[in-house]
Structure formats: C-alpha cells, structure tokens
N, C-alpha and C positions, 0 to 999 in steps of 0.2 A: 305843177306845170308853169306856174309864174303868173299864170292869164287868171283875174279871180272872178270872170265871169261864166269862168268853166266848171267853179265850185258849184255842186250843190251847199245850201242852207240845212241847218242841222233839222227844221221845219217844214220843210218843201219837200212835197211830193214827186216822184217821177214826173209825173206828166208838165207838174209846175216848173219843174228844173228845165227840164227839156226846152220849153217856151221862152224862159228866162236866158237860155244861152245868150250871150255878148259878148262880143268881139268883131273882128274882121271878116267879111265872106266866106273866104277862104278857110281860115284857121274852124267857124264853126260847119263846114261842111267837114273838112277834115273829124276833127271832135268829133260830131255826129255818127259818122262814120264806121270809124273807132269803138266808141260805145257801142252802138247796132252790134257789131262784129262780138265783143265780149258776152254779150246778153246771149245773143246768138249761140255763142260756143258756150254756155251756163246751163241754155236750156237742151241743147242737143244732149249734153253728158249727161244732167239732169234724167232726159226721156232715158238716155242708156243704161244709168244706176234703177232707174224705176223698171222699166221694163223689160232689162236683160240681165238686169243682179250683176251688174258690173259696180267694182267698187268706186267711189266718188275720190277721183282725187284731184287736186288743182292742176297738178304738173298739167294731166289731159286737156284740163282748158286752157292753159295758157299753150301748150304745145300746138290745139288746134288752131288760135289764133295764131300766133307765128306764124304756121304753115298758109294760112288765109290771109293775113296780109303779105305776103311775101308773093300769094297767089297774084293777089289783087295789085300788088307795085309793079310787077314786072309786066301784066295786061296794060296797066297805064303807060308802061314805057314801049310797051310794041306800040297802043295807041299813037302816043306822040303827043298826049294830054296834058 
C-alpha cells in the first residue's frame, strides 16, 4: 500500500497491529474498515464451509467483499460523506 504503518510486524499480534495503526485519520479509519470487512467475509464463508459443507473457496470472499464495499461506497455517496 506504500503507508508502512499499515503493515503488520512479522511478531505482532492482531490485536497489537491493530493499536499500532499510523497514519492520517482518515486513511486509518479507511484501513480499519477494509480489514473489519475481509475478516468479516473469512468468517461468514468460514461458518458456511463448517456448517453447510459448502466448499472453502477465496473467489466467495473476495466476491463478498466487492459486493460490500461497493455496498457501502454508494450509501456513503447518497450520504454525502
């Protein structure tokens, strides 16, 4: 991404990384965001491979993000945010 305070440390934990974010307001609400959203759509597919013997595949999580953020751009722009 360019910004290397968006990296996690090959030693930090989630929760540690998380804390650690730096950068500009914006850019880490953004980030945060983002991240929520993937985790989000890992464990939903996750619940669906475990509990409905649906097969685990990525394309499904990245497809669900696209769809959720693209959810969530176009509420920001009726917003006016």
């Amino acid at each position: 991404m360019g910004l290397p305070g968006l990296r996690p440390s090959v030693n930090s934990s989630l929760q540690e990384w998380w804390a650690g974010i730096t950068g500009p307001r914006a850019v880490i609400k953004s980030y945060r965001m983002a991240v929520t959203l993937v985790l989000w759509a890992i464990w939903r597919h996750r619940n669906d491979v475990v509990f409905n013997g649906a097969t685990p595949l990525v394309r499904v999580v990245l497809l669900f993000v696209h769809e959720e953020a693209a959810r969530e751009y176009l509420f920001v722009l009726r917003r006016g945010y």
